[in-house]
C-alpha positions in Angstrom: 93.2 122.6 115.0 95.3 125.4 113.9 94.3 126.6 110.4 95.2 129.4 108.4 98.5 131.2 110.7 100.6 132.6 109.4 104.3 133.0 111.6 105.4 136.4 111.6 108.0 138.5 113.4 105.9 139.0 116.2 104.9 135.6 117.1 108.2 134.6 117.4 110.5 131.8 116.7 109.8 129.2 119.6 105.8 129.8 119.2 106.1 129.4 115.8 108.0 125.9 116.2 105.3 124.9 118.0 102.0 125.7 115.8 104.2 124.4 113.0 104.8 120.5 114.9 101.2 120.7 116.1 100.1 120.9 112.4 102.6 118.1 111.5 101.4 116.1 114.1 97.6 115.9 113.5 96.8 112.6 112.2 94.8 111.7 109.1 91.8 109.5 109.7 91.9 106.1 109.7 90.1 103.6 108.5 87.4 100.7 111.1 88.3 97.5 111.0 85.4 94.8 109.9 81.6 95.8 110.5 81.0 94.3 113.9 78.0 91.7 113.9 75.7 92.5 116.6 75.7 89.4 118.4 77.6 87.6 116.6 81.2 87.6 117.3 84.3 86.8 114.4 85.8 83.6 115.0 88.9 85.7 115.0 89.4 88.6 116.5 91.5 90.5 114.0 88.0 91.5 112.1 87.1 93.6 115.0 90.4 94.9 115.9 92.9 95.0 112.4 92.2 98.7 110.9 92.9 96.7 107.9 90.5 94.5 107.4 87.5 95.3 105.0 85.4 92.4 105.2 85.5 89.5 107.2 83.3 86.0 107.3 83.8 82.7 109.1 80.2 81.0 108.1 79.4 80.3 111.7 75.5 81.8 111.4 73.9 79.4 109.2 70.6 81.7 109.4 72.8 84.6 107.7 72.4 82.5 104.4 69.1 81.4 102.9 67.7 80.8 99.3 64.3 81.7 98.8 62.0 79.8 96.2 60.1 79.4 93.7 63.7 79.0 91.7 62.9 81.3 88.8 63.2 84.3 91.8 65.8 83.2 93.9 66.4 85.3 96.0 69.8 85.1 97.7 70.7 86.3 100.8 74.2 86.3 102.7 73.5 88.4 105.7 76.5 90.6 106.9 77.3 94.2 108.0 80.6 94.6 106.0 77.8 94.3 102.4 77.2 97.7 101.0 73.9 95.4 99.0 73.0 92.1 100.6 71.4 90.7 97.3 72.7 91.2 93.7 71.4 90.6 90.0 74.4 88.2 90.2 72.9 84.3 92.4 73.8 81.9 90.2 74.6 78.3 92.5 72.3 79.3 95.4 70.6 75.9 95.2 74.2 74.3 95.1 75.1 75.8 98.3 75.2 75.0 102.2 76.0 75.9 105.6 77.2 72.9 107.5 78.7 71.8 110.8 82.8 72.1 110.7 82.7 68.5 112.5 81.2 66.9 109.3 84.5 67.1 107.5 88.5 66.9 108.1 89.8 69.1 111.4 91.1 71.6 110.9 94.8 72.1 111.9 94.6 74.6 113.7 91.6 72.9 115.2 87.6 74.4 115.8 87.2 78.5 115.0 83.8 78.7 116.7 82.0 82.3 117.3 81.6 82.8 120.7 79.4 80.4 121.8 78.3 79.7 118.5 79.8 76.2 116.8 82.0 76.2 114.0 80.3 76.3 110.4 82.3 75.9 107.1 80.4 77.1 103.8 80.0 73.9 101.5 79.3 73.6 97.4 77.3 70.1 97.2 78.1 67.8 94.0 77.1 64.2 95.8 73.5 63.4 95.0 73.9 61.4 98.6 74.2 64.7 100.5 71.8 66.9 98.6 71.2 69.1 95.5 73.3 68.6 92.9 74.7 71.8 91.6 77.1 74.5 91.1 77.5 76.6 94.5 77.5 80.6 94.7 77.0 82.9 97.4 77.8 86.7 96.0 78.0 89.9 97.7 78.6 93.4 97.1 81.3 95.6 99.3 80.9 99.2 97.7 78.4 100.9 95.4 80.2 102.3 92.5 82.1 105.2 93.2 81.5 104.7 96.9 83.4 103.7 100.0 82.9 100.2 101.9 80.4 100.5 105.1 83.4 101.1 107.0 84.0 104.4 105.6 87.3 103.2 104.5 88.2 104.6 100.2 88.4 101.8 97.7 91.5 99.6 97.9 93.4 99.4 95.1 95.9 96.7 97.0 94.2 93.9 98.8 94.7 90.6 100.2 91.7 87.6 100.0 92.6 84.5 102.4 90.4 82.3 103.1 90.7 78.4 104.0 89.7 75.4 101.5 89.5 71.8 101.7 88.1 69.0 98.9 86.6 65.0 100.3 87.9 61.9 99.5 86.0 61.9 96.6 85.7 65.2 94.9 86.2 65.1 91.3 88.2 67.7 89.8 85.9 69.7 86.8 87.4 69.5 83.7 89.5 66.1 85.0 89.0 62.8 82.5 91.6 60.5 84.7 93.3 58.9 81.7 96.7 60.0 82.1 98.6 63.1 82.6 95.8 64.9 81.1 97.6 66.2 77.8 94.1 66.5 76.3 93.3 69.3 73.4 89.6 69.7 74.6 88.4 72.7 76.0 89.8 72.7 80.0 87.3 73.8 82.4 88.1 76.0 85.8 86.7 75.6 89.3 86.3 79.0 90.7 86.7 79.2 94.5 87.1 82.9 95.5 86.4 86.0 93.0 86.4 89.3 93.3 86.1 92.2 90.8 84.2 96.2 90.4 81.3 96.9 92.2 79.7 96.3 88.4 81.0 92.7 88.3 77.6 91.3 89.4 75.7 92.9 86.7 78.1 90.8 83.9 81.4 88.9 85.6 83.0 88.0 82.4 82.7 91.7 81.1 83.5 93.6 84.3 87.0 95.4 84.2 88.7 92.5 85.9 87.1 89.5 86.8 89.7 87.8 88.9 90.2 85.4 91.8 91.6 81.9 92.7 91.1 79.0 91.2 92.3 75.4 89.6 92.3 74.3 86.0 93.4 72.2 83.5 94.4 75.2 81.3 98.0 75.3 83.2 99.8 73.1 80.3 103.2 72.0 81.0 105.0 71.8 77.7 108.2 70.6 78.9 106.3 67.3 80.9 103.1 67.6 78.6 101.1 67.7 81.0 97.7 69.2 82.3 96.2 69.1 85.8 92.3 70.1 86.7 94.0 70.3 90.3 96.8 73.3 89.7 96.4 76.4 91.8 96.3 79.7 90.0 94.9 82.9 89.7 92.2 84.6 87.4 93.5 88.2 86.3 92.5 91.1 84.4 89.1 90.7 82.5 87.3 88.8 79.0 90.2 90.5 76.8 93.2 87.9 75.8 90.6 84.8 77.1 90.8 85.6 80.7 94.1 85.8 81.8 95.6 83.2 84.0 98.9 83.7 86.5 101.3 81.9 86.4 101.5 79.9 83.1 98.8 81.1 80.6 98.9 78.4 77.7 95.3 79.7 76.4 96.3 83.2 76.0 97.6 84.8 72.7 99.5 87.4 74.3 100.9 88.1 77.9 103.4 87.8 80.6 103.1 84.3 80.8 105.5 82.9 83.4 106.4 79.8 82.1 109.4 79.6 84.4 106.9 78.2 86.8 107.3 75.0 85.2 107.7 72.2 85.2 105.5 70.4 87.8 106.7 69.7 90.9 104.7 65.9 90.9 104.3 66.1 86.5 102.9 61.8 86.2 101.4 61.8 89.8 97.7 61.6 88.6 95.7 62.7 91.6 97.1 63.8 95.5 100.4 64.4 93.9 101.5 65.9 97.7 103.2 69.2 96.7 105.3 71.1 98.9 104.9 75.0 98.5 107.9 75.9 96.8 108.1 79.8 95.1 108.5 79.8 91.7 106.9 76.7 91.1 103.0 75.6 90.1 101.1 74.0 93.1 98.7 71.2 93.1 96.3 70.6 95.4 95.4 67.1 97.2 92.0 66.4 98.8 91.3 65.5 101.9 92.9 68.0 103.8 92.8 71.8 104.7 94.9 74.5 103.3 95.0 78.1 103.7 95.1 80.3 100.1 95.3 84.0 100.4 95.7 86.1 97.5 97.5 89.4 97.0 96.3 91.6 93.9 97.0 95.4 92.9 95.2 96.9 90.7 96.8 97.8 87.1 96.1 101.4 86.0 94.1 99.9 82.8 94.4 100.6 79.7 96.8 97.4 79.0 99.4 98.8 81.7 101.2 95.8 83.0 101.8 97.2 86.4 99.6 95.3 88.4 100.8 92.8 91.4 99.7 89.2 92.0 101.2 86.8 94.8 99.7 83.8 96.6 100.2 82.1 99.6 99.7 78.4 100.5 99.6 77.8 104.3 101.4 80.7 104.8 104.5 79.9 102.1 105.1 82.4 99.1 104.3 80.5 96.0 103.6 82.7 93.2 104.8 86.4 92.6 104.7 88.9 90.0 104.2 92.8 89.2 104.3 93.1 86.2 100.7 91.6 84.9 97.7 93.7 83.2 95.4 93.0 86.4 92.7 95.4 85.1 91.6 96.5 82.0 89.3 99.8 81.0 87.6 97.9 77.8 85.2 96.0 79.4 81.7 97.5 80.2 81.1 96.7 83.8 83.1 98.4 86.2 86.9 100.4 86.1 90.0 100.0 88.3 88.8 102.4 91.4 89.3 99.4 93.3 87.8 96.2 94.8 84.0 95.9 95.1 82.2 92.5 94.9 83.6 88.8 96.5 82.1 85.6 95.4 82.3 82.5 96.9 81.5 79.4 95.5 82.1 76.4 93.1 81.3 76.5 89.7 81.4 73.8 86.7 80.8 75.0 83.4 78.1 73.6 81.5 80.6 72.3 78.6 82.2 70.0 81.2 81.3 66.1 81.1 83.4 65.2 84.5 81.1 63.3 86.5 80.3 65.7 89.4 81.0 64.0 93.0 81.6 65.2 96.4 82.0 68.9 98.1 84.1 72.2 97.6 84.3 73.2 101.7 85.5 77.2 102.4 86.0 79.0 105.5 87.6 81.7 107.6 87.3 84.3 104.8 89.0 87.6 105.3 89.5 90.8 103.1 92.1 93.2 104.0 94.8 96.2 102.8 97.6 93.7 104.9 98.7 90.3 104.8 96.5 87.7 107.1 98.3 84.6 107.2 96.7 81.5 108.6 94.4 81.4 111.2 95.4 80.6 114.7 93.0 79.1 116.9 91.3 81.3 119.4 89.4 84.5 119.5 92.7 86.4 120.5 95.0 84.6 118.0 97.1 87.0 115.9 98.4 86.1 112.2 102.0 85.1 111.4 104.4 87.0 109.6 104.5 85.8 105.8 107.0 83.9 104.5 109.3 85.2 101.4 107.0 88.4 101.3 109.5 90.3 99.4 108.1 91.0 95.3 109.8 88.6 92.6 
């Protein structure tokens, strides 16, 4: 490396030229791909090769996850290389939660994603009392210490994709779901939280960390112009505890915001359950159970302080469905954490203790993958490569 020359009349023109394109030319350092797992290969094998991917998890070591007892010290553990602190203060649903063979529920479309030589595993959130504990499910991890970089030495991302795979039985009941119509109820609606992320912090107190955010359903999505609710809408948690937890799109329960109502209405609005939805952009999605699909979630980082600058998108099965920049995706105010960048996943179902829906069947995640790029679905195969998105241009 050339440092410090200085071109002058005696070094002449052409040498000059030279020193001044070798300079230009040097590269700045780029970021690893996924923490490799010694032994135990990614299902896909973008997480060893992508230099975008942060973190990557497929759930195909059920010995990676354990609860240890008595319950008052449970002691959570989610074994893998890309955690910058395996356990957290932060392991609420441990008891709720299992690793179980991918053969006990719906294939997959794209068919098995085993590790290797290792069978496919799916992580799993147990409400029947048939199969197990009855409980909310939660497996947490942390990605950075504040101020820090993630074990791949790569800087905090600020813009980051979370895709992951999802899929409810027969006979899950949605939380927060009374089945007695369109659900135009006044009660208090209650989320399911599948996927959240937030600040390294957000383990210490989730709804008081600087955004507590993620992908969800809830009943809170109310359609005015078909009054309407449905426990089963996909949306996204954004910002933080300020304006009661921002939802995108549609945000009937906050007082103010960017609420995208043009979402509306329904594409299915008196179809009580397995409405069959077609990802459309620009309109709300419903889920059905009893089948796979594949969410991933775009979100950038606002610059706090109430900017709305920040970016959320999301992707079913690989179709654009919702899109905005112009949302306050973190806020300064809270206590736990700033907007450096992403820090903390957690992965799980969760009921809260307000709702009276009776609890049946199982929440069933997969094929999780953190990156600075879009993922897309995943292809069977250890050498399978993501499709290009659909409709990725910004709304």
């Amino acid at each position: 490396m050339v440092v410090g020359h200085a071109c002058d009349k005696s070094s002449g023109l052409l040498l000059c030229a030279a020193l001044l394109t070798f300079i230009v030319l040097i590269p700045s350092p780029s970021h690893s791909a996924a923490p490799a797992r010694s032994g135990q290969p990614y299902a896909e094998s973008i997480c060893n090769t992508d230099p975008n991917i942060i973190f990557c998890e497929d759930f195909n070591y059920p010995q990676n996850f354990f609860c240890s007892y008595p319950p008052a010290l449970r002691n959570h553990r989610w074994i893998n290389p890309g955690w910058a602190v395996e356990q957290t203060d932060f392991v609420y649903g441990c008891d709720g939660r299992q690793i179980n063979p991918a053969t006990t529920y719906q294939a997959k479309p794209q068919g098995a994603m085993g590790s290797g030589s290792q069978a496919d595993y799916v992580w799993v959130a147990n409400w029947d009392r048939t199969k197990g504990v009855q409980d909310n499910g939660g497996s947490p991890g942390q990605l950075r210490l504040p101020g820090g970089n993630y074990v791949n030495g790569s800087a905090p991302a600020k813009d980051f994709y979370v895709r992951f795979q999802v899929y409810w039985t027969a006979n899950y009941a949605w939380p927060g779901d009374p089945k007695t119509g369109p659900y135009a109820f006044s009660n208090t609606c209650i989320d399911n939280k599948i996927v959240f992320f937030g600040p390294p912090e957000w383990g210490l107190n989730p709804t008081n960390a600087s955004y507590d955010a993620g992908a969800l359903t809830s009943c809170a999505v109310y359609d005015n112009i078909s009054n309407a609710r449905y426990a089963d809408a996909a949306i996204v948690r954004v910002g933080s505890s300020s304006d009661n937890y921002k939802t995108f799109p549609v945000c009937s329960q906050c007082s103010f915001y960017n609420q995208h109502n043009e979402y509306l209405p329904y594409q299915h609005p008196t179809a009580l359950r397995n409405p069959g939805d077609t990802p459309t952009l620009g309109k709300i999605f419903r889920f059905d159970v009893n089948r796979w699909y594949t969410v991933e979630v775009h979100y950038v980082l606002a610059t706090g302080g109430g900017q709305t600058n920040g970016t959320v998108e999301l992707w079913i099965d690989g179709t654009k469905v919702y899109s905005a920049n112009d949302l306050d995706t973190c806020d300064t105010t809270p206590s736990n954490g700033d907007c450096s960048g992403l820090g903390f996943l957690w992965v799980g179902a969760y009921h809260n203790s307000s709702d009276t829906t009776a609890w049946n069947g199982q929440q069933i995640i997969d094929n999780l993958i953190v990156s600075r790029s879009y993922i897309g679905p995943p292809r069977t195969g250890n050498n399978a490569t993501p499709s290009s998105p659909s409709n990725i241009q910004l709304q």
